[in-house]
Every structure is written in C-alpha cells, then in structure tokens.
N, CA, C and O atoms as CSV, one atom per row, in Angstrom:
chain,resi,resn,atom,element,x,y,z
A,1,UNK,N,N,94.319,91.580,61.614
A,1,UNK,CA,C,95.727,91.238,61.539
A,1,UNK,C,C,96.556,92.436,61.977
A,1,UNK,O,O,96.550,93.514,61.382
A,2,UNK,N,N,97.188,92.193,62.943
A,2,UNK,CA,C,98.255,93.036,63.368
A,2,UNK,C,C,99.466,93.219,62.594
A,2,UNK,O,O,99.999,92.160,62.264
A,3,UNK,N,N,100.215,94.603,62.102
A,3,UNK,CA,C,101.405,94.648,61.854
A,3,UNK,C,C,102.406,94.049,62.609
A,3,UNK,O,O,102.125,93.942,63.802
A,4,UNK,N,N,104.209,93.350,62.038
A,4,UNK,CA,C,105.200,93.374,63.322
A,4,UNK,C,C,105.094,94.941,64.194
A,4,UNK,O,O,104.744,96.080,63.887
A,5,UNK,N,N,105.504,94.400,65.182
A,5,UNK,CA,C,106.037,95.429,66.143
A,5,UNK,C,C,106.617,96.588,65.648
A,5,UNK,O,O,107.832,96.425,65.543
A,6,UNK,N,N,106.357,97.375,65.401
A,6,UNK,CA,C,106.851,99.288,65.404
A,6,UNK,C,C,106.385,99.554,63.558
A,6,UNK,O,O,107.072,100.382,62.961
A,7,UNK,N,N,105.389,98.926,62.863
A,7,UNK,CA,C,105.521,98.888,61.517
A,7,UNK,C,C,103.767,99.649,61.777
A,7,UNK,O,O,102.798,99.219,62.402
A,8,UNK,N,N,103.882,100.349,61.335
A,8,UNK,CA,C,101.541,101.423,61.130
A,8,UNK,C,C,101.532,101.304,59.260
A,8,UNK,O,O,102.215,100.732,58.410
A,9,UNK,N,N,100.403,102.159,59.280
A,9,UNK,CA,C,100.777,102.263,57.807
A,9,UNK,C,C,101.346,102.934,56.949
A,9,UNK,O,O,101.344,102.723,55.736
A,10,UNK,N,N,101.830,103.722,57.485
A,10,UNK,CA,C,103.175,104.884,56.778
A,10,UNK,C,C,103.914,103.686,56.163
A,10,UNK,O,O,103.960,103.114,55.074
A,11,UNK,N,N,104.538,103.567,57.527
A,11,UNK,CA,C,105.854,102.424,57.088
A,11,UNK,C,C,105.497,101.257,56.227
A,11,UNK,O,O,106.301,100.997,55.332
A,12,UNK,N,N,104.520,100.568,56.331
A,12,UNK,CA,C,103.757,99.350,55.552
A,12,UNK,C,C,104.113,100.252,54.017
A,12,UNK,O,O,104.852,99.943,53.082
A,13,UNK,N,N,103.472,101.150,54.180
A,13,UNK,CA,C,103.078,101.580,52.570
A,13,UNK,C,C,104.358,101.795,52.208
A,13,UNK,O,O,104.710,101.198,51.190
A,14,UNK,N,N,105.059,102.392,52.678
A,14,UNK,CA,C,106.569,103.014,51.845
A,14,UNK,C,C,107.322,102.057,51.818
A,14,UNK,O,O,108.221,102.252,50.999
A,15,UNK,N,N,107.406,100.948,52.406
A,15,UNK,CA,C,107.915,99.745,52.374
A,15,UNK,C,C,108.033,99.113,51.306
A,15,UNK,O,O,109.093,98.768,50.784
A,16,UNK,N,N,106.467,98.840,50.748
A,16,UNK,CA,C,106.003,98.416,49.565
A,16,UNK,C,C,106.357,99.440,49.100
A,16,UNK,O,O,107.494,99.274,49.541
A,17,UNK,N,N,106.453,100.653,48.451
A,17,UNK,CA,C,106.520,101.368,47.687
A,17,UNK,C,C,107.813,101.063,46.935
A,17,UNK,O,O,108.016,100.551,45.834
A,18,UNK,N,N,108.888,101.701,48.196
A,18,UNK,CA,C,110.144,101.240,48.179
A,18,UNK,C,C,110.883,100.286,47.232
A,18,UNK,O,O,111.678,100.569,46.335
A,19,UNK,N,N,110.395,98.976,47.679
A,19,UNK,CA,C,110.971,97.628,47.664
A,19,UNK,C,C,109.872,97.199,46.632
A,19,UNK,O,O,110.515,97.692,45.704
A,20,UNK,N,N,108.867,96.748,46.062
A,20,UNK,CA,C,108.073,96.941,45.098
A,20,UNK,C,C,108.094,94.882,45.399
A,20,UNK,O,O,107.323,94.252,46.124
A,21,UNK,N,N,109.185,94.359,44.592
A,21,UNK,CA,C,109.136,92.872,44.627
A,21,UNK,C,C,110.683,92.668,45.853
A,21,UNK,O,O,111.800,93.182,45.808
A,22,UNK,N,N,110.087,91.742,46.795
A,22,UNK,CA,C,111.152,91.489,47.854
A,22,UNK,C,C,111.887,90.289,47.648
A,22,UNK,O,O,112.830,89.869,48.318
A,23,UNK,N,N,111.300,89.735,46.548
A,23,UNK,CA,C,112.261,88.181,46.219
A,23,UNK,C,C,113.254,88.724,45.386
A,23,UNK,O,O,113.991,87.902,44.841
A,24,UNK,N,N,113.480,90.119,45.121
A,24,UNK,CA,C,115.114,90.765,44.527
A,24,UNK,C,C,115.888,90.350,45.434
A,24,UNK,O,O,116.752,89.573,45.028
A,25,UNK,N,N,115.898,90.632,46.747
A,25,UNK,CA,C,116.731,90.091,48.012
A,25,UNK,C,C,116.921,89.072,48.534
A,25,UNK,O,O,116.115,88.766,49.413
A,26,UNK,N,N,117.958,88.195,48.252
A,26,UNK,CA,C,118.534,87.234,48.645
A,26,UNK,C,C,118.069,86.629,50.051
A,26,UNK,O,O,117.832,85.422,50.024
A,27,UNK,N,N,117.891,87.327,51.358
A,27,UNK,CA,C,117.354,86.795,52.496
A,27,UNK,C,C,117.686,88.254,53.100
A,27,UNK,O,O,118.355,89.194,52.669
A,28,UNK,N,N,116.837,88.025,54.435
A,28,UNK,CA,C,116.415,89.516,55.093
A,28,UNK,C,C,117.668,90.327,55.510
A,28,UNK,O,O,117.672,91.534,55.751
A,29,UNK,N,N,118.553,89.629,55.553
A,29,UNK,CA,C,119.910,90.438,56.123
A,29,UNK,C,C,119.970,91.235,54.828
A,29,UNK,O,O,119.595,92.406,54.899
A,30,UNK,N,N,120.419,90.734,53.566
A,30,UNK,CA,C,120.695,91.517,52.709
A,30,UNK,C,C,119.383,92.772,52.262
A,30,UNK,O,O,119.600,93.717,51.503
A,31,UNK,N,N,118.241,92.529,52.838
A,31,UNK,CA,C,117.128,93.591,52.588
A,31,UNK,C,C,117.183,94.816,54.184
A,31,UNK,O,O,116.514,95.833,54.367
A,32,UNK,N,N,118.231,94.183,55.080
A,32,UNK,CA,C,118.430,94.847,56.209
A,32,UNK,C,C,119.564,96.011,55.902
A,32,UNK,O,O,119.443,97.192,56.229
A,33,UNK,N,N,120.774,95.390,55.156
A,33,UNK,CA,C,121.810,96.000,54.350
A,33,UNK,C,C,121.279,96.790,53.518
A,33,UNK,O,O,121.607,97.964,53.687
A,34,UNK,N,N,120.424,96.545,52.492
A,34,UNK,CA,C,120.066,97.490,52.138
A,34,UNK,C,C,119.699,98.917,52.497
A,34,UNK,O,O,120.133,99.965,52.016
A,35,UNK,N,N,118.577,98.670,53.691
A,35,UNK,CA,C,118.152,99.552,54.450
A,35,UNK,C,C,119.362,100.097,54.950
A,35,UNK,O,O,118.920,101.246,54.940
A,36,UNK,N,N,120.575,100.250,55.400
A,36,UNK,CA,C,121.262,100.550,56.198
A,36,UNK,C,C,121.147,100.115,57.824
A,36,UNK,O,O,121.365,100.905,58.743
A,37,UNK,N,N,120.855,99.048,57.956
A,37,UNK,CA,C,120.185,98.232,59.362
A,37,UNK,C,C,121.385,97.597,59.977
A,37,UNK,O,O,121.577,97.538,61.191
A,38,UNK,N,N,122.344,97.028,58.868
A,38,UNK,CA,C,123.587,95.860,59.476
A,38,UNK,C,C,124.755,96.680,59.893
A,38,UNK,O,O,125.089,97.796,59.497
A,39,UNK,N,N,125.266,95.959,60.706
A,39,UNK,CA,C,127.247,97.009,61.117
A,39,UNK,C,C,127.821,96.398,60.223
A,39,UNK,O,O,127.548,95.249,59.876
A,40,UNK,N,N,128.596,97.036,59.802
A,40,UNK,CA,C,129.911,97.350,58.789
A,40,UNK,C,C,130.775,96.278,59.435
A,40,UNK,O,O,130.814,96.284,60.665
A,41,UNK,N,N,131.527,95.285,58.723
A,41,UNK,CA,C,132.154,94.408,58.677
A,41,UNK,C,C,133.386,95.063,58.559
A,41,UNK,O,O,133.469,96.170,58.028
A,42,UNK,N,N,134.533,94.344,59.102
A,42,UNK,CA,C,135.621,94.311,58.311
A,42,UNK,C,C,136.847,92.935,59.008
A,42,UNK,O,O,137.319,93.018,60.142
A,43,UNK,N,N,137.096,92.005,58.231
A,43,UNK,CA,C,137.774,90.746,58.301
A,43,UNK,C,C,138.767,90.190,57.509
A,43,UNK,O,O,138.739,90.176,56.279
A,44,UNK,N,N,139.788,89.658,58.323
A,44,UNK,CA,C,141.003,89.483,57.854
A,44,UNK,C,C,141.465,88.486,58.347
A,44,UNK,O,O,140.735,88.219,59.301
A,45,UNK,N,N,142.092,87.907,58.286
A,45,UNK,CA,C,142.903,86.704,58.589
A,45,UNK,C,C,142.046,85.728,59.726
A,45,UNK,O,O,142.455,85.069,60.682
A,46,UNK,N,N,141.119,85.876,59.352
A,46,UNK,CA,C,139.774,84.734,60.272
A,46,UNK,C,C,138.876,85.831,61.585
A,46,UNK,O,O,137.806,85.830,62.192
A,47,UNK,N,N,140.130,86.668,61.486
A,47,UNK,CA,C,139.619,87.867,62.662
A,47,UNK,C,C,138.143,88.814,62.107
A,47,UNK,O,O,138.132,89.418,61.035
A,48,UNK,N,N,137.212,88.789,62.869
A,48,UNK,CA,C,136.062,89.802,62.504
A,48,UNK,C,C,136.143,90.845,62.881
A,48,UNK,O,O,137.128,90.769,63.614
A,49,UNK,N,N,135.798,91.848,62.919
A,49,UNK,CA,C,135.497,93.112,63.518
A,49,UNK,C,C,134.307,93.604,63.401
A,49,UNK,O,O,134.524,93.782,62.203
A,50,UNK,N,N,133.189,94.012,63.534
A,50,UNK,CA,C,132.295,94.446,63.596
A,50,UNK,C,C,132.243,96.053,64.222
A,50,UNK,O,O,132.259,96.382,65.408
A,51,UNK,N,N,132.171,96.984,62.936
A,51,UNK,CA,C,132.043,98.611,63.474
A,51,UNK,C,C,131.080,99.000,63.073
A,51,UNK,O,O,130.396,98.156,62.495
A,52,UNK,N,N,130.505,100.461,63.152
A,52,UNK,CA,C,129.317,100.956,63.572
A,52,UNK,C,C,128.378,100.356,61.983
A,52,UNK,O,O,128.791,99.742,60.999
A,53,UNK,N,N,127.007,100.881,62.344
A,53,UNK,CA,C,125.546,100.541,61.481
A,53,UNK,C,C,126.561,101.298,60.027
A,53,UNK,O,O,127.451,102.126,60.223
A,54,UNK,N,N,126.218,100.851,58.821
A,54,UNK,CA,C,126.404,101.775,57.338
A,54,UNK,C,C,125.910,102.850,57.370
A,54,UNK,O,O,126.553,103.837,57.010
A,55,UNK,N,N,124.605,102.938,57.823
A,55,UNK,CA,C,123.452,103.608,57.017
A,55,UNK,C,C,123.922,104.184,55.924
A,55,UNK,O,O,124.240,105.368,55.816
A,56,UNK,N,N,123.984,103.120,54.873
A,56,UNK,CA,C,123.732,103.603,53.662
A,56,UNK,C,C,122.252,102.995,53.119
A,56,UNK,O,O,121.475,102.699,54.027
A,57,UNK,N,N,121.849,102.809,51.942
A,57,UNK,CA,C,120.065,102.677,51.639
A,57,UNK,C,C,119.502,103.829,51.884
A,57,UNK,O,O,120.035,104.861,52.292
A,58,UNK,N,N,118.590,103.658,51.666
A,58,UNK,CA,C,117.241,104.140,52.281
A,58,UNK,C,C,116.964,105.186,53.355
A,58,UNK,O,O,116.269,104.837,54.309
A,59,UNK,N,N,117.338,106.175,53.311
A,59,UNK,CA,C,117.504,106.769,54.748
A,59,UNK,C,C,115.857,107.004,55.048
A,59,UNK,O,O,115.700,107.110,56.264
A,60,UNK,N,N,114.801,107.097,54.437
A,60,UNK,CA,C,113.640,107.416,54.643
A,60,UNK,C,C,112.841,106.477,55.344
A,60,UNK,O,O,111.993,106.657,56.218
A,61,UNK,N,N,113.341,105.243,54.702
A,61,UNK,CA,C,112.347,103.872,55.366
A,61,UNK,C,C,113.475,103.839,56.762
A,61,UNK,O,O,113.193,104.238,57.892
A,62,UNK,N,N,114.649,103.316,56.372
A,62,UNK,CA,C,115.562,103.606,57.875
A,62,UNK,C,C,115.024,104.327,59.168
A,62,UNK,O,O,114.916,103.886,60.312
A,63,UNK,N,N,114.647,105.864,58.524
A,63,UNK,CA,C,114.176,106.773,59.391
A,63,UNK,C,C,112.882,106.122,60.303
A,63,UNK,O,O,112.859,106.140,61.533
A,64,UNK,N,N,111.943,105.614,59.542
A,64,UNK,CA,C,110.271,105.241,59.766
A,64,UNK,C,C,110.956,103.888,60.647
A,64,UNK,O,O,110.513,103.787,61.791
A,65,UNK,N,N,111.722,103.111,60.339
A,65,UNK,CA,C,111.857,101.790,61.096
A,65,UNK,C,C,112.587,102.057,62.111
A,65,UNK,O,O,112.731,101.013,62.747
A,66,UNK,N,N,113.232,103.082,62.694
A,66,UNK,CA,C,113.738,102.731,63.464
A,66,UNK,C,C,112.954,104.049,64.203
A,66,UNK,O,O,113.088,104.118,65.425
A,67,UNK,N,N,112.327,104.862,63.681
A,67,UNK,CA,C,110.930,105.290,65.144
A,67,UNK,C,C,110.444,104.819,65.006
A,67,UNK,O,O,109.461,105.474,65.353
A,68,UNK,N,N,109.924,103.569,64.570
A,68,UNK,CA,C,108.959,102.744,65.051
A,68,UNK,C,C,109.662,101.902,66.434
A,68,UNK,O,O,109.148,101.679,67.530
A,69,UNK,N,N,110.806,101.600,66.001
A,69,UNK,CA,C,111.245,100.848,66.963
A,69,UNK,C,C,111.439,101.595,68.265
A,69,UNK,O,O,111.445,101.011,69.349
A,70,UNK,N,N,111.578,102.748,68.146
A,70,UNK,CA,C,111.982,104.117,69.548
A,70,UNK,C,C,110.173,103.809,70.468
A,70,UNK,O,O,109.968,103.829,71.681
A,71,UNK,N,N,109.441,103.627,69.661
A,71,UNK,CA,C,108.132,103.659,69.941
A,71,UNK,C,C,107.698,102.143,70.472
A,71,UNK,O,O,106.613,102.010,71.036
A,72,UNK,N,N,108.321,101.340,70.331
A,72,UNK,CA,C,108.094,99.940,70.721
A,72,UNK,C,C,109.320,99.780,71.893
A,72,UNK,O,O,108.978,98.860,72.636
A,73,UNK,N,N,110.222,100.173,72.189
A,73,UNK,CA,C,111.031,100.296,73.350
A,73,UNK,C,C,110.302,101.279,74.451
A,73,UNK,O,O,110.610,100.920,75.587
A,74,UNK,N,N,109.675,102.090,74.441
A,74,UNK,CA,C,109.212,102.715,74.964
A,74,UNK,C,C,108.008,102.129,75.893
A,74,UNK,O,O,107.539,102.772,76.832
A,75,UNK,N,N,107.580,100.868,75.527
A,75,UNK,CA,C,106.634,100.099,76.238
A,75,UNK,C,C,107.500,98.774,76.411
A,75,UNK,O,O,106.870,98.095,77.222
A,76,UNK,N,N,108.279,98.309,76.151
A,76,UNK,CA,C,108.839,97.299,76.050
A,76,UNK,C,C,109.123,96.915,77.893
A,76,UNK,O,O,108.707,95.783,78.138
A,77,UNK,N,N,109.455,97.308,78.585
A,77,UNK,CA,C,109.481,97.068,80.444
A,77,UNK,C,C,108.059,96.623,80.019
A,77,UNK,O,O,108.239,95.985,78.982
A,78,UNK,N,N,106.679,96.644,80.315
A,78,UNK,CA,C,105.587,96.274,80.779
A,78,UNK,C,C,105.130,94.906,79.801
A,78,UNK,O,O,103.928,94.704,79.628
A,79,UNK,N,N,106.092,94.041,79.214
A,79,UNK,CA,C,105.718,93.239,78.418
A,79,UNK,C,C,106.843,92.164,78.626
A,79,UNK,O,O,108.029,92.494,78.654
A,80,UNK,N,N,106.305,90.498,78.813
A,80,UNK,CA,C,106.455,89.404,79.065
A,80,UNK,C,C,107.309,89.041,78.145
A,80,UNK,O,O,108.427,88.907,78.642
A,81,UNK,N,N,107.268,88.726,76.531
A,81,UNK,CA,C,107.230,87.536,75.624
A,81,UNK,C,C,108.810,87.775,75.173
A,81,UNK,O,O,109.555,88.735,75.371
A,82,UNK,N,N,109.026,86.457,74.457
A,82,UNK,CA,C,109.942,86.526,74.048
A,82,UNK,C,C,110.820,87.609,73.973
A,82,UNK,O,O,111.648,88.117,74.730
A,83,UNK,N,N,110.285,87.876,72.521
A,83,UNK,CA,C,110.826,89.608,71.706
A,83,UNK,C,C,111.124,90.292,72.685
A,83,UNK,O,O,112.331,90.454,72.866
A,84,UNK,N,N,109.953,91.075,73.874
A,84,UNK,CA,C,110.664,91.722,74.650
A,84,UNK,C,C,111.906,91.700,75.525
A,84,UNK,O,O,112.699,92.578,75.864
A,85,UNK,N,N,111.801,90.304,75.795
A,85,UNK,CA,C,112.416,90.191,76.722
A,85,UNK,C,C,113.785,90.348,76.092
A,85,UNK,O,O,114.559,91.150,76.614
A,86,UNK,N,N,114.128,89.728,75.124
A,86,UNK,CA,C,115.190,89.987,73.680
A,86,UNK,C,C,115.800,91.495,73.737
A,86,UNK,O,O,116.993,91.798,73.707
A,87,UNK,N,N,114.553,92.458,73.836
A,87,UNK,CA,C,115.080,93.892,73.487
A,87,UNK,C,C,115.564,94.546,74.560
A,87,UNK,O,O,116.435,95.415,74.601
A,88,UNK,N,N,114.802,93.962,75.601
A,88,UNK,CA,C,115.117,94.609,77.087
A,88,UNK,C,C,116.908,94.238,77.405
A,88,UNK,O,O,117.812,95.020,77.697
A,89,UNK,N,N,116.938,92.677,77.200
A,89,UNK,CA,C,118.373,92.455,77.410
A,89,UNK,C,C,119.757,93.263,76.773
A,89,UNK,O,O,120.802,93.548,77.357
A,90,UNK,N,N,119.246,93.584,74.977
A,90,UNK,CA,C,119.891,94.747,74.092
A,90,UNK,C,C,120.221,95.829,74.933
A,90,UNK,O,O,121.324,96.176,75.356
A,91,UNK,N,N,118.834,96.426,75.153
A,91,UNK,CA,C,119.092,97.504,76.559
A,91,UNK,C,C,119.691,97.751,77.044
A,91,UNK,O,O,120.550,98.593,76.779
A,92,UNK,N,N,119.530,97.035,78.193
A,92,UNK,CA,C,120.479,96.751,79.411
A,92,UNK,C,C,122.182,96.913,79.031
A,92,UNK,O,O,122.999,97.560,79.687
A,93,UNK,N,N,122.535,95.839,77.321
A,93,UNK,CA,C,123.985,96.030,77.704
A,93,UNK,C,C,124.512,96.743,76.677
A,93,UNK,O,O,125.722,96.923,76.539
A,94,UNK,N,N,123.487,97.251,75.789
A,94,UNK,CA,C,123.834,97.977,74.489
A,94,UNK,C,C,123.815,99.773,74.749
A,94,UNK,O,O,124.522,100.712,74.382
A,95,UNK,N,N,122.426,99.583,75.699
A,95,UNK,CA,C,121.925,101.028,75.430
A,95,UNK,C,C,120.632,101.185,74.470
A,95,UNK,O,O,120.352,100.298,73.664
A,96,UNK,N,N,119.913,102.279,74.593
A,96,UNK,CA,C,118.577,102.885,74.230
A,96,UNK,C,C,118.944,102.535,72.787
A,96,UNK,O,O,118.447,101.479,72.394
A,97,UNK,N,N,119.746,103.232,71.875
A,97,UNK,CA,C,120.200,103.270,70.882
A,97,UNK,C,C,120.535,102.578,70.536
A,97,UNK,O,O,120.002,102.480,69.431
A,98,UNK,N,N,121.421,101.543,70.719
A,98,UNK,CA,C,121.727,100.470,69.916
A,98,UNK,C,C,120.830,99.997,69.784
A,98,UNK,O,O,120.476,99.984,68.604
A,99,UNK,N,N,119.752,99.233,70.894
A,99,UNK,CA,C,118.912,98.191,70.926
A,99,UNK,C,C,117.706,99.333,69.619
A,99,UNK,O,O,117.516,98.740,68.557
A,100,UNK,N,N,117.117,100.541,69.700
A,100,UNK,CA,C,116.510,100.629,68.740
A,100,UNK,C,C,117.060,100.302,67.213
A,100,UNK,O,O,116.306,99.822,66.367
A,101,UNK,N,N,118.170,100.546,66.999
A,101,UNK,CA,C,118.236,100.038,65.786
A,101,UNK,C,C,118.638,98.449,65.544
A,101,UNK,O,O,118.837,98.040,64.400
A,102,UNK,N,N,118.763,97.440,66.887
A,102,UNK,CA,C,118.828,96.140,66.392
A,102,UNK,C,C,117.018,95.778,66.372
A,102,UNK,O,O,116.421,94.927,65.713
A,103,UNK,N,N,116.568,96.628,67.207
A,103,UNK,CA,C,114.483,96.345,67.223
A,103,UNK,C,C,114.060,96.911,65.318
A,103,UNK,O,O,113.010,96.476,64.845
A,104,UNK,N,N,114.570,97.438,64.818
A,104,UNK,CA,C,114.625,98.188,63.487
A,104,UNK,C,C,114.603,97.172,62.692
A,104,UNK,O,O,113.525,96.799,62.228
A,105,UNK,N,N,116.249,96.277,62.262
A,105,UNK,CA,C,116.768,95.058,62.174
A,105,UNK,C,C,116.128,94.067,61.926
A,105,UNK,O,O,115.979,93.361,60.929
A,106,UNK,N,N,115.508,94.077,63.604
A,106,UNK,CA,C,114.818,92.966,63.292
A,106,UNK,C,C,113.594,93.025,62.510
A,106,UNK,O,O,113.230,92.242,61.633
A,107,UNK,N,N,112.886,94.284,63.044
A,107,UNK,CA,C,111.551,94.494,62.041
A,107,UNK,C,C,111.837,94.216,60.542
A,107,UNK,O,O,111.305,93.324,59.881
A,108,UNK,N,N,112.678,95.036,60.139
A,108,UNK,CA,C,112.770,94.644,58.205
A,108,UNK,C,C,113.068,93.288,58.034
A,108,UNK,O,O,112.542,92.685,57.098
A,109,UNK,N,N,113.848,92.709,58.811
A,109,UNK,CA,C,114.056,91.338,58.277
A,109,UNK,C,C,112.356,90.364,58.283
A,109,UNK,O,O,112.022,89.645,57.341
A,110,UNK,N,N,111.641,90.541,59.337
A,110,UNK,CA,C,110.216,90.152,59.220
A,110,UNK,C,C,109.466,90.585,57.972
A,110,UNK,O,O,109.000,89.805,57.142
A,111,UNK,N,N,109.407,91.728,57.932
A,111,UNK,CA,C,108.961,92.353,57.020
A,111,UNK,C,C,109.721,91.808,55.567
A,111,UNK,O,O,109.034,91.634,54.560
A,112,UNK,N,N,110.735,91.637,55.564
A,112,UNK,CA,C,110.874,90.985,54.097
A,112,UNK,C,C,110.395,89.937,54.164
A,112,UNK,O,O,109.636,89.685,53.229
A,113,UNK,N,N,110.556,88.890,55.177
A,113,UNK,CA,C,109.724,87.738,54.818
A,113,UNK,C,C,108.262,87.418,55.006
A,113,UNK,O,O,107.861,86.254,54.989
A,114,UNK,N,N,107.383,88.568,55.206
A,114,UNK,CA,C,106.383,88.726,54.851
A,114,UNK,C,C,105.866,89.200,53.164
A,114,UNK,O,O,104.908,88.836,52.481
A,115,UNK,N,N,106.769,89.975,52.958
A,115,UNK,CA,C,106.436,90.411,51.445
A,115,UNK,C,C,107.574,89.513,50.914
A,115,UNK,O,O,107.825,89.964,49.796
A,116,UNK,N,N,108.177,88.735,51.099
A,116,UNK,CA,C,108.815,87.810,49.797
A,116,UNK,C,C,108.197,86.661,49.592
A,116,UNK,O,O,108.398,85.938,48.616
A,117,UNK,N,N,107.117,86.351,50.847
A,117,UNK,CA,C,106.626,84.939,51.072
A,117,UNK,C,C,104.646,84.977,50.533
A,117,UNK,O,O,103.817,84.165,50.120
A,118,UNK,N,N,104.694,86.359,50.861
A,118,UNK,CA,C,103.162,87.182,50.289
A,118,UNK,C,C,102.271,86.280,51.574
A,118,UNK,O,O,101.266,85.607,51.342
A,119,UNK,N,N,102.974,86.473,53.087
A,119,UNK,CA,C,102.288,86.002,53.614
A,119,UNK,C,C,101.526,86.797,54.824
A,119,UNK,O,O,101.551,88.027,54.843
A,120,UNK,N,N,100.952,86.159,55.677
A,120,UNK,CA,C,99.968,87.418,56.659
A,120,UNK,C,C,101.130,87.469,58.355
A,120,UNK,O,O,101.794,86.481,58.671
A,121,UNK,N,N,101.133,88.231,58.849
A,121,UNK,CA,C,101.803,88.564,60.456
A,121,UNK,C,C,101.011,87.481,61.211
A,121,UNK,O,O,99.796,87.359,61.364
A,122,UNK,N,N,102.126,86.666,61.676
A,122,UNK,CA,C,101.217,85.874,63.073
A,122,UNK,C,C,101.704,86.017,64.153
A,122,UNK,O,O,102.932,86.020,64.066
A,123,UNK,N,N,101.339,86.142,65.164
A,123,UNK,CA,C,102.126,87.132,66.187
A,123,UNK,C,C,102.824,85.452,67.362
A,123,UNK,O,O,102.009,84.533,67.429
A,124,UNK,N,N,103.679,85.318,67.839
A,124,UNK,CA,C,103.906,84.054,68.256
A,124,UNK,C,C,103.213,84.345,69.517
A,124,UNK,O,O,102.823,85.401,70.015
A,125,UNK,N,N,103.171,83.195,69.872
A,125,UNK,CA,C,101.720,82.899,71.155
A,125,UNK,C,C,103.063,83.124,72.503
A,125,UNK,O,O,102.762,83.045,73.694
C-alpha cells in the first residue's frame, strides 16, 4: 500500500501522533485549518475575499506537508493522471508556491479521511 502523494513515514507518524483521533474534526477542511493549510477569509455583505494561507496550527506537520508536496511538484511535468494534471494547472497560474501549499491541502484533507474512516490509500486508476 502506497502512501497519498508527498506523505513517507515521518509525516504518517507525526500525523498520527499529532491528531491522535481524526473524527474530532468535523470534515477535512476544518483538519486543513487546523494545520494552517486554508486562506484566511474575510466576508461581508455577500462579498468574499480570500487573503493569504493562516498558518496558524501546527507549524511542524505544516512544515513536513508541504515538503512533501515541494517533492511531489518536482516530478509532477512527467506524469499523466488526474492529480497531476490538477497541480500542473495550479502552477502554471498560481506559481511554484502557491500550488505547493494547495498539493499540501490537498494531502491533509486525504489524510484525514483516511484516519477518520480507519481506511487503506487507493490510488485512483
């Protein structure tokens, strides 16, 4: 069984360490928030705004998820599927940086619903 994308066992373990039971968290955004993974909101009169990442949480697991993700962009051109193609587009209109921390993002949100669901990684075909 393969880990998600940019997750070894550092990160696996401190994850769990971390987060201990993941059904505390409401759904993966709010275990992403936690981490410091989501942009900072701010909304008013129906208007959104969306400004930079919190990073508040976790700066340690933060740290591990999002070199993992520096490390999965880094091969990301020589790969077909979905996901990549997903991160490559980030890329292109975000930048190196943004797109690693939405590849981050996305990892914890998997990752919670692997440990809230106590289930195994299936990698989509």
């Amino acid at each position: 069984m393969a880990p998600p994308q940019g997750i070894g066992p550092l990160t696996a373990t401190a994850l769990v360490a971390a987060v201990g039971d993941a059904t505390g968290f409401k759904n993966g955004r709010q275990f992403a928030a936690w981490l410091g993974l989501v942009p900072r909101q701010h909304s008013t009169g129906g208007k959104t705004t969306w400004l930079g990442i919190t990073k508040g949480g976790n700066r340690y697991l933060r740290m591990l998820l999002i070199h993992g993700a520096r490390a999965v962009l880094r091969v990301v051109d020589r790969k077909t599927d979905a996901w990549s193609r997903w991160l490559q587009g980030v890329q292109g209109r975000r930048g190196t940086n943004c797109a690693s921390v939405a590849q981050a993002n996305k990892t914890a949100r998997v990752a919670w619903a692997l440990l809230a669901k106590g289930d195994r990684y299936r990698r989509a075909a």
